[in-house]
C-alpha positions in Angstrom: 65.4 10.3 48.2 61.8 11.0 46.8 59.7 14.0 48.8 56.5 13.9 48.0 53.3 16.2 48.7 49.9 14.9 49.1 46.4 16.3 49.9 45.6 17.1 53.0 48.9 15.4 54.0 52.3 16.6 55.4 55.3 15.8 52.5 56.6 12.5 52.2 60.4 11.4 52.3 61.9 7.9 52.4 65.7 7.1 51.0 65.0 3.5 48.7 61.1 4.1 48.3 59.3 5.6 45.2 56.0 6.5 45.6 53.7 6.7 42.2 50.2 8.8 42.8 47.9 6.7 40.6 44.7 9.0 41.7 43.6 11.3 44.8 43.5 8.0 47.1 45.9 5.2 46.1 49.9 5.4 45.8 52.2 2.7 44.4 55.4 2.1 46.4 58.0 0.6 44.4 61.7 0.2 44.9 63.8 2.5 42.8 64.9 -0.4 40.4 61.0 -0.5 39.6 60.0 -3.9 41.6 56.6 -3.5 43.1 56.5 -3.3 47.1 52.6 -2.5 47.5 50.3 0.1 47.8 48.7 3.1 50.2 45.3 3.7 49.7 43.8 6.4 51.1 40.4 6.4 52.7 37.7 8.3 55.1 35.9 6.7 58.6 34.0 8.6 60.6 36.8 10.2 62.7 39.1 11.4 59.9 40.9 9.9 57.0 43.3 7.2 57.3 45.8 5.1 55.7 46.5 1.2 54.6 49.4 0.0 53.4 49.3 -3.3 51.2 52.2 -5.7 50.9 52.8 -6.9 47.2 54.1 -10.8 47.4 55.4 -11.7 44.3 55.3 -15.1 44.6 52.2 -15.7 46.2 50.4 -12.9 43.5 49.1 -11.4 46.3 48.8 -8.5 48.2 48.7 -8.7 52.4 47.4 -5.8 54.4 50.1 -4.7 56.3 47.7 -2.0 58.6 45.4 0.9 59.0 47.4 4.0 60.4 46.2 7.5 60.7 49.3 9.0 59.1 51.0 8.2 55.8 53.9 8.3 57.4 53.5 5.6 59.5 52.0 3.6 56.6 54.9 4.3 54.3 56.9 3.1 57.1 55.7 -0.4 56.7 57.8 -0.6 53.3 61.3 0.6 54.7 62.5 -3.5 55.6 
């Protein structure tokens, strides 16, 4: 299980997720055995900061937004199926 703490965020657990920081506002989320799942990227609107997570599909070479969520938590969520 990785905990992770980010700016202005609460700390970050999932059991089978990694999640890489790559700069202030976007986080790879990989599988422990290293396989790409997607990405949250972190970014402001005019009521606060929020979240979207981005499905990776391999096959397609593509990436599908999954959501906007106001929590990372809820868009780390999207990864856990």
């Amino acid at each position: 299980m990785t905990t992770l703490a980010f700016t202005s965020t609460q700390a970050v657990a999932r059991p089978g997720l990694h999640l890489v920081q790559l700069h202030d506002e976007l986080w790879r989320v990989t599988r422990p055995s290293g396989d790409v799942l997607g990405y949250v990227e972190l970014f402001r609107v005019r009521a606060g900061l929020r979240f979207r997570a981005k499905r990776f599909i391999a096959r397609q070479r593509r990436f599908v937004e999954m959501g906007e969520f106001w929590s990372m938590d809820d868009a780390i969520d999207c990864f856990g199926f």
